[in-house]
C-alpha positions in Angstrom: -9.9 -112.5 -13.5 -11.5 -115.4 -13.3 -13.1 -115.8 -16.6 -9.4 -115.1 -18.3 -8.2 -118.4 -16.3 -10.7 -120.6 -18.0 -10.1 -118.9 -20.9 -6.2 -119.6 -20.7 -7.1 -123.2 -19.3 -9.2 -124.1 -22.5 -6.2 -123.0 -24.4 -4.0 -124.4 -23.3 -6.5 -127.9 -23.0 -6.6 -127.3 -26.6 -3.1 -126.8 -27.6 -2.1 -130.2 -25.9 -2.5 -133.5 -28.1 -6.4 -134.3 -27.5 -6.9 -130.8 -28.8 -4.9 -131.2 -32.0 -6.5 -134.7 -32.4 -9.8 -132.8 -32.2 -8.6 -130.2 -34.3 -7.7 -133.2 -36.9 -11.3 -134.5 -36.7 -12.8 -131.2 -37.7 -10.8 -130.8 -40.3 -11.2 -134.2 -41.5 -14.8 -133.9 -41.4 -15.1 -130.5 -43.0 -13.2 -132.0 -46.3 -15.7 -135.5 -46.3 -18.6 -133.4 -46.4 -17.2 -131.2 -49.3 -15.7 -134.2 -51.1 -18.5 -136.6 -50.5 -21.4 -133.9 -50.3 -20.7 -131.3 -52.9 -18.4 -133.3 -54.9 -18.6 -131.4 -58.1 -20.5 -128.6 -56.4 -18.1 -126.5 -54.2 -16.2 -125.9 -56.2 -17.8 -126.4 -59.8 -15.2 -128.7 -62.8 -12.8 -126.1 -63.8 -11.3 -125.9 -67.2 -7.7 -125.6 -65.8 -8.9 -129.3 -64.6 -9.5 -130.3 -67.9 -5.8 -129.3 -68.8 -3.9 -130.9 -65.9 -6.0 -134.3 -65.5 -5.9 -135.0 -69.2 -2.1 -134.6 -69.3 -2.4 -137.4 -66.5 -4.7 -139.3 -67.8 -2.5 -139.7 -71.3 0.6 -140.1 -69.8 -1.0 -142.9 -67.8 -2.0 -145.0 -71.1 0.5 -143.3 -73.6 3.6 -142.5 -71.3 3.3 -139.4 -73.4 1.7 -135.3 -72.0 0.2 -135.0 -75.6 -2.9 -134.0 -75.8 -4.8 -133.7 -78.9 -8.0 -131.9 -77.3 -5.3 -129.2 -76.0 -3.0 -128.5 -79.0 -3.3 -131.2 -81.7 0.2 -130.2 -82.8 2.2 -130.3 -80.2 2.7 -131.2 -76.3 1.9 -128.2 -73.6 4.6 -126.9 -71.8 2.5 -124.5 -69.4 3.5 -126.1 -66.3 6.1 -128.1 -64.9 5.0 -132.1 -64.6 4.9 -133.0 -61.3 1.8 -132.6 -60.7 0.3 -134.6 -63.6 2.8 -137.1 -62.8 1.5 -137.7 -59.5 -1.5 -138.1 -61.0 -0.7 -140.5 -63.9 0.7 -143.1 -61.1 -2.6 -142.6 -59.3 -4.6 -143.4 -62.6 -2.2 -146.7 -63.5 -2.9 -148.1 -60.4 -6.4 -147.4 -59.4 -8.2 -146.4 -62.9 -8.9 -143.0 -64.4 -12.3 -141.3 -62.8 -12.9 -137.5 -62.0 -13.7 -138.1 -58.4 -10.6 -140.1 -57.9 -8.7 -137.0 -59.5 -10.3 -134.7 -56.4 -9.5 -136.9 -53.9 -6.2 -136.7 -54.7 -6.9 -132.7 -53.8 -8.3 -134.3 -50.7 -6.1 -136.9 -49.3 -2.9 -134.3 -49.9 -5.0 -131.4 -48.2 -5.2 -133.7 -45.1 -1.4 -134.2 -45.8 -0.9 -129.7 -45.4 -3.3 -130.2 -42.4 -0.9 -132.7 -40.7 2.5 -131.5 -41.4 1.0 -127.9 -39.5 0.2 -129.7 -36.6 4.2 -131.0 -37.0 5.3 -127.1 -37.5 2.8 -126.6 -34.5 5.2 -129.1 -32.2 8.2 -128.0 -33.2 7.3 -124.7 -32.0 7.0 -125.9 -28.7 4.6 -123.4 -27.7 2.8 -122.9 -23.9 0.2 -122.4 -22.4 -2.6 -120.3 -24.0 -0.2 -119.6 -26.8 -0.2 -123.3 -27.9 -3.8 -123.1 -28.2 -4.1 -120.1 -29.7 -1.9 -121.6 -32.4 -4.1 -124.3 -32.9 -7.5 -121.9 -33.3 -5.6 -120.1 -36.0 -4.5 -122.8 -37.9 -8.3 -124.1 -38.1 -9.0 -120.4 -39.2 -6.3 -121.5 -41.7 -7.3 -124.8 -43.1 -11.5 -124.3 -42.6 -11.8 -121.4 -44.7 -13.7 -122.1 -48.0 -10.5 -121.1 -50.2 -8.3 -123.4 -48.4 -10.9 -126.1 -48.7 -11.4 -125.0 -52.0 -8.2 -126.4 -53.2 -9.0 -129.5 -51.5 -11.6 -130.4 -53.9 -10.2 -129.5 -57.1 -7.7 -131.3 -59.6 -4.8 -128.8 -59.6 -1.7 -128.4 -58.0 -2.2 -126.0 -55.4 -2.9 -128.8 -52.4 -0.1 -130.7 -53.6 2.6 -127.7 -54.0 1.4 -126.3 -50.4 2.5 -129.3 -48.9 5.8 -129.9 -50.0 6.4 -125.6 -49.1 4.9 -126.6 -45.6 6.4 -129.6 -45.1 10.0 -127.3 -46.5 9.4 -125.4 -43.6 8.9 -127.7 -41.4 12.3 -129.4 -42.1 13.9 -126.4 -41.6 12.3 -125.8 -37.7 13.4 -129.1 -37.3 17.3 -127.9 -37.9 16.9 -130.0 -41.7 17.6 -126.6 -43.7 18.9 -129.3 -46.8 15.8 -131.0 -46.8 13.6 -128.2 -46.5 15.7 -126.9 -49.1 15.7 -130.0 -51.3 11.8 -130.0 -50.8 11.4 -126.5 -52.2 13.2 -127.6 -55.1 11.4 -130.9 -56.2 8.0 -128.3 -55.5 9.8 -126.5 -58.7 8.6 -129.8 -60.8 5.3 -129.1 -59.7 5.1 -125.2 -60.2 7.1 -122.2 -60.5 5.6 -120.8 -57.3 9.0 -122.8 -55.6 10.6 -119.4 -56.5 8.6 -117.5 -53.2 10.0 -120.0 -50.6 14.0 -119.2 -51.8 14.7 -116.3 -49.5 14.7 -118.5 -46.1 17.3 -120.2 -47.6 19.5 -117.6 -49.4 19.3 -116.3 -46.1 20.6 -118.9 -44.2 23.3 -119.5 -46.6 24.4 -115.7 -46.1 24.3 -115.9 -42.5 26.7 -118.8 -42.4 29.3 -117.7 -44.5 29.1 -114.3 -42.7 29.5 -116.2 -39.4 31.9 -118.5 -40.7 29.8 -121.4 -39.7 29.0 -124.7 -40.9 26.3 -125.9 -42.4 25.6 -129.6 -40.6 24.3 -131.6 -44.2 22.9 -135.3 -42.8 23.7 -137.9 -45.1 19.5 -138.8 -45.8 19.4 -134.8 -46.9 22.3 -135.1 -49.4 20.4 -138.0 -50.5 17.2 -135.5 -51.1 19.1 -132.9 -52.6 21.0 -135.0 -55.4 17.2 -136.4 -55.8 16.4 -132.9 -56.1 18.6 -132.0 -58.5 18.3 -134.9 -60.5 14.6 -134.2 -61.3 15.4 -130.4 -61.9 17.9 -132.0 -64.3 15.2 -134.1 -66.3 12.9 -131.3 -66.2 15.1 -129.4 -68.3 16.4 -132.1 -70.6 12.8 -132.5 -71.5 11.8 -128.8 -71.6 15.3 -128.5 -73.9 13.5 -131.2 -76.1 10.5 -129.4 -76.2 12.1 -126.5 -76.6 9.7 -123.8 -79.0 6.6 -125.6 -77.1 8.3 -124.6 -73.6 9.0 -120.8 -75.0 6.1 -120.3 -76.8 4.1 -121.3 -73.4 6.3 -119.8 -71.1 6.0 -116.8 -73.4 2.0 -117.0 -73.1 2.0 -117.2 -69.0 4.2 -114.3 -68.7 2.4 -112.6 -71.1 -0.8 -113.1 -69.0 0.5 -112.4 -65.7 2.3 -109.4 -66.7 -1.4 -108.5 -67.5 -1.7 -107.3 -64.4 0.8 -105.0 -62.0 3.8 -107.0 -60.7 3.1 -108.2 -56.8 -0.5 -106.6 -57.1 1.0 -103.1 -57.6 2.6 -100.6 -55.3 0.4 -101.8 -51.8 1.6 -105.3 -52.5 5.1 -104.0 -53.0 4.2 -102.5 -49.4 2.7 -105.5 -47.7 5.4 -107.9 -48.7 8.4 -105.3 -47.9 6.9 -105.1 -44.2 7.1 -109.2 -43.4 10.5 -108.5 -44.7 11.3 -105.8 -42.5 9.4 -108.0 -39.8 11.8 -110.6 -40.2 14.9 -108.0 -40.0 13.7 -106.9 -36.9 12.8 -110.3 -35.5 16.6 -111.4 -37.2 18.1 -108.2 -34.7 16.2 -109.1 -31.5 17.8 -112.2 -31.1 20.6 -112.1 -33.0 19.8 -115.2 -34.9 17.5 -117.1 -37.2 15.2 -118.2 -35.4 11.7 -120.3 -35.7 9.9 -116.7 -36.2 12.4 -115.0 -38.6 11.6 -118.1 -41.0 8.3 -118.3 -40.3 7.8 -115.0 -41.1 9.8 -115.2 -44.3 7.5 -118.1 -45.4 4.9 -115.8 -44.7 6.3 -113.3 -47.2 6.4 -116.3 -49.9 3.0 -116.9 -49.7 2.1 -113.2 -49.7 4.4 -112.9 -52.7 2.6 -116.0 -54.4 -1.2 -115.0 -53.6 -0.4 -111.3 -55.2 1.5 -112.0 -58.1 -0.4 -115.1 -58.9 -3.6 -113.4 -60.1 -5.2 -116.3 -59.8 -9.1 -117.3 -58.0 -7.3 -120.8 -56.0 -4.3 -118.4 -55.1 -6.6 -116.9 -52.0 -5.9 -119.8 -49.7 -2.3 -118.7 -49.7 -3.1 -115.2 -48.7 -4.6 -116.7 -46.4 -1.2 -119.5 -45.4 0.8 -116.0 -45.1 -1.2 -114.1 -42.5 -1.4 -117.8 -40.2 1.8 -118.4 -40.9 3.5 -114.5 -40.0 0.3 -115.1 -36.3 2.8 -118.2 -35.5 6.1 -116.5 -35.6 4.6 -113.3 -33.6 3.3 -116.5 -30.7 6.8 -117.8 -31.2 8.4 -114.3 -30.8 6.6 -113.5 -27.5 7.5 -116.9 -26.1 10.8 -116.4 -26.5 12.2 -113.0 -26.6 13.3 -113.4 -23.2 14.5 -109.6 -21.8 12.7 -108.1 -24.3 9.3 -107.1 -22.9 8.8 -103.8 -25.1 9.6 -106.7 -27.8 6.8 -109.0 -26.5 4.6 -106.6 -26.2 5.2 -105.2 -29.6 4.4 -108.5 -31.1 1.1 -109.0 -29.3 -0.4 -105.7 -30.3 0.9 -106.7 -34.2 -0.7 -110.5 -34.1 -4.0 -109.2 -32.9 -4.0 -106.1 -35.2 -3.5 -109.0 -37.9 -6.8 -111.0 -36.4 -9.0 -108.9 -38.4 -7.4 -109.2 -42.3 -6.9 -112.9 -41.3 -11.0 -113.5 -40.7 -11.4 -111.1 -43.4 -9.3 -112.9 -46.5 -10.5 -116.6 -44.8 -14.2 -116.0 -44.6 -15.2 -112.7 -47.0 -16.8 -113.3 -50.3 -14.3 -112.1 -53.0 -16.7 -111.7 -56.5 -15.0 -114.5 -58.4 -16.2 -116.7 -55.0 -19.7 -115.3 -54.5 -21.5 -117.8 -56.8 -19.7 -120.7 -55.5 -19.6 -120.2 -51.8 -20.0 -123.5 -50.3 -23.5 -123.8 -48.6 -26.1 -126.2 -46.8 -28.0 -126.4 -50.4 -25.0 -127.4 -52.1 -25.8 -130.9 -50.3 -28.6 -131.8 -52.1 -28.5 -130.4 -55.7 -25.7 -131.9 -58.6 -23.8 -129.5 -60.9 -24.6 -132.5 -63.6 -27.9 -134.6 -63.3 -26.2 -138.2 -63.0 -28.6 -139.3 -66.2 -27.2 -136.7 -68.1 -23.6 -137.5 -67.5 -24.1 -141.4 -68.9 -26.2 -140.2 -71.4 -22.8 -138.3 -73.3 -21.0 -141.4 -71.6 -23.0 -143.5 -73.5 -23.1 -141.5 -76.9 -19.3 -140.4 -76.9 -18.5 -144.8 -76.0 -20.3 -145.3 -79.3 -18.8 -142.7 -81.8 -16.5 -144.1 -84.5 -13.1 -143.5 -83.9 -11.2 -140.1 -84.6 -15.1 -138.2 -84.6 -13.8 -135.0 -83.0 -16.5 -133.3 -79.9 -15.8 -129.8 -78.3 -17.5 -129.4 -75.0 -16.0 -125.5 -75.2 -13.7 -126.5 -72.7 -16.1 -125.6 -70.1 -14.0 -128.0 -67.8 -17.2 -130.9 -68.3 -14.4 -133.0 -69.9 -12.8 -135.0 -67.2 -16.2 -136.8 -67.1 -15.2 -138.3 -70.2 -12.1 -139.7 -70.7 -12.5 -143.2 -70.2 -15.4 -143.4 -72.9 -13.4 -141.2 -76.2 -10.4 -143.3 -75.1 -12.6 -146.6 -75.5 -14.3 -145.5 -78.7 -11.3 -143.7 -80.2 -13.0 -140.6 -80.7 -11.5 -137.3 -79.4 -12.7 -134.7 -77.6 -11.4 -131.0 -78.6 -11.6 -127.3 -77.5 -13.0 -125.1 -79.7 -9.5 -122.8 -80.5 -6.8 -123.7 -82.0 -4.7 -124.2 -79.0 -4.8 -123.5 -75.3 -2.8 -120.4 -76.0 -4.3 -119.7 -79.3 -7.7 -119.1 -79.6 -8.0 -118.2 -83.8 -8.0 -120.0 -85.9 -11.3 -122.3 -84.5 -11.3 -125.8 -85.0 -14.6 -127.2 -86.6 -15.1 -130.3 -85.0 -18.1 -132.7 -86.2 -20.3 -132.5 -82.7 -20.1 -129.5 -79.8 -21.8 -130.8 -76.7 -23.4 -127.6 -74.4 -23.7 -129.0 -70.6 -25.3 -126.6 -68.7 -25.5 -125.8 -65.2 -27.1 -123.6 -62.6 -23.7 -123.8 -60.8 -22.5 -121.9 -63.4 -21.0 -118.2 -62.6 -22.9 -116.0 -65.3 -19.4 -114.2 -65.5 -18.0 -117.9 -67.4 -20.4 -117.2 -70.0 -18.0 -114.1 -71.4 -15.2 -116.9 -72.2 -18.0 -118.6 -74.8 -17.5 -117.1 -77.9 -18.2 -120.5 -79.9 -22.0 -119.5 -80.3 -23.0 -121.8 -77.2 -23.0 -119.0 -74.0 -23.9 -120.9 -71.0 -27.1 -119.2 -69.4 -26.7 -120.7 -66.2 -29.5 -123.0 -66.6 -30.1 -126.5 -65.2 -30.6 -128.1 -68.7 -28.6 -131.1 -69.0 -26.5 -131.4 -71.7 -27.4 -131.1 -75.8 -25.4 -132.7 -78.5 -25.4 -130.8 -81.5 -24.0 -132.1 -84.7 -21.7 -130.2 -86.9 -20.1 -130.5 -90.6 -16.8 -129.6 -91.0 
């Protein structure tokens, strides 16, 4: 009996503001030593990198997304802006380097971390529940594919925090901001789409209760801003019209590649946080914190399975933390409802298990990259090899075209085919057409030993990476 006090003491210590503080710390100092110690290590450069930081990185000197290295005909429409927009403004001001690109992953991680301390609060949980909150939420935000995406230069740090920070405007009784939020995350990615249904459902339930919907003057402001950017989204995708269709045409055609929602189970999984929120909808006869919490839960879900994406896992993740804070809220305050209580503790620690297991288990696509103490002390790229195609791609005469079979190795170079006028290229004809190849005069092979042997399918240029710690080789070509 005893040992269950302390237990419920340390909790509860820990659920108080020295225990988020220290919660902050860890967090903080888990993402320094992944930034700062395995910079380009955990994870590896990307070639999806190479798409989204060279858009930036043009729009920064150009005010233009074209790309010649991507599709020398034409702009890519693949994704919304935002992102690259974000990180055009970060390159005007401060320069154009790689690692800056990752801090960015970094700085708007800490951001996710933050605002879930805010959700955290605005639950207004007690007792050991408050620190139980707290433990999952490190479970949350310290597992390698959540601090995965905090070290990379895509969206997925930046999208989860305007969807988090969504939801936390809405358990702060702001349902227009949260709602505004979700739709500016639409510039950023289509993902947006999951986090709708807390809001069509809100929406339903006050017309069906005939009540009104309280809209602050600083959220109308949000939502205009909101629909403002949707609008220049679409005047420019209306402009770009074929590119926009022909891309759009290309994701769905990949991600209809697999079964819708990850197939019948997934169809399951994310019918039953529905069918949670229902019930939790019932109980109290109103939408609470853990009826929207649990729908947010479902978005996430929704995203991670119908993503079919490796940097997806940290939301599968986001949805089982998310649906474990609802169930805490639900048994703090379903007050005459003990059967109710007692239902949602037996669910939130059946759900311990699948949330250690999709935060901590290897998935194959992770295995070779699993972050690890070695990580510390080895580079992807020896530093010497990096200047040396610095040096060489500074010094070729302008409009020489080099592919580096976008291995994602080209964010290291920017600044130097940008100074000599050269340009760097993949080695098909687009990103969404791979025949017919372009000949370009020099195809630089970087190799690493951080390399999954699985990447070496995807080089069908005659230059398969063996996974080798040989440095990079420039090899001339005639066109």
């Amino acid at each position: 009996m005893m040992g269950f006090m302390r237990i419920g003491a340390l909790l509860s210590l820990l659920g108080g503001r020295r225990g988020q503080w220290a919660a902050a710390l860890a967090v903080l100092a888990a993402a320094l030593v992944v930034r700062v110690g395995m910079g380009f290590e955990f994870p590896i450069p990307w070639n999806d990198e190479t798409a989204f930081t060279s858009q930036a990185f043009e729009f920064s000197r150009t005010g233009s997304f074209y790309v010649y290295g991507l599709n020398a005909d034409r702009i890519v429409m693949w994704m919304p802006p935002g992102y690259m927009l974000l990180l055009a403004g970060v390159f005007k001001v401060f320069g154009y380097s790689f690692d800056l690109a990752r801090w960015v992953s970094t700085l708007l991680y800490l951001g996710c971390f933050g605002v879930s301390l805010g959700i955290l609060r605005s639950l207004r949980l007690e007792g050991w529940k408050a620190g139980v909150a707290v433990l999952l939420t490190l479970i949350a935000f310290l597992s390698p594919y959540t601090l995965a995406i905090s070290n990379v230069a895509r969206m997925e740090a930046f999208y989860a925090l305007v969807f988090l920070a969504s939801l936390w405007a809405l358990l702060k009784d702001r349902p227009a901001l949260g709602m505004a939020l979700v739709l500016l995350g639409a510039i950023v990615h289509f993902n947006a789409v999951y986090m709708l249904p807390p809001y069509a459902l809100l929406v339903a339930w006050k017309i069906l209760r005939r009540e009104d919907l309280l809209i602050r003057p600083a959220e109308l402001l949000m939502l205009v801003v909101a629909a403002v950017s949707l609008l220049a989204y679409g005047l420019f995708a209306v402009k770009h019209i074929g590119a926009f269709a022909d891309d759009m045409r290309f994701q769905f055609a990949y991600k209809m590649g697999s079964p819708v929602m990850d197939g019948p189970s997934g169809w399951m999984k994310v019918g039953a946080l529905f069918l949670l929120a229902l019930a939790q909808l019932i109980l109290r006869r109103d939408l609470g914190k853990d009826v929207m919490l649990t729908l947010y839960g479902a978005g996430f879900l929704a995203l991670s399975l119908n993503g079919h994406n490796m940097w997806y896992s940290f939301a599968l993740v986001f949805a089982i933390w998310l649906v474990l804070l609802g169930l805490l809220y639900s048994i703090q305050s379903l007050n005459g409802h003990a059967w109710a209580r007692m239902a949602a503790a037996v669910l939130a620690v059946a759900l311990l298990y699948p949330l250690g297991q999709y935060s901590w288990a290897r998935n194959p696509s992770f295995e070779p990259m699993w972050p690890r103490v070695g990580l510390l002390r080895k580079s992807f790229l020896a530093p010497d090899e990096v200047q040396k195609v610095r040096a060489w791609a500074a010094a070729l005469p302008s409009g020489t075209t080099v592919s580096f079979g976008y291995s994602g190795v080209e964010p290291f170079f920017y600044n130097e085919f940008a100074q000599s006028g050269a340009r760097w290229s993949i080695s098909g004809q687009s990103m969404i057409q791979v025949f017919p190849a372009r000949v370009n005069d020099y195809r630089v092979f970087c190799d690493s030993s951080l390399f999954p042997p699985y990447l070496a399918a995807y080089d069908w240029d005659g230059y398969p990476r063996k996974s080798q710690d040989t440095g990079c080789v420039i090899i001339g070509k005639g066109k």
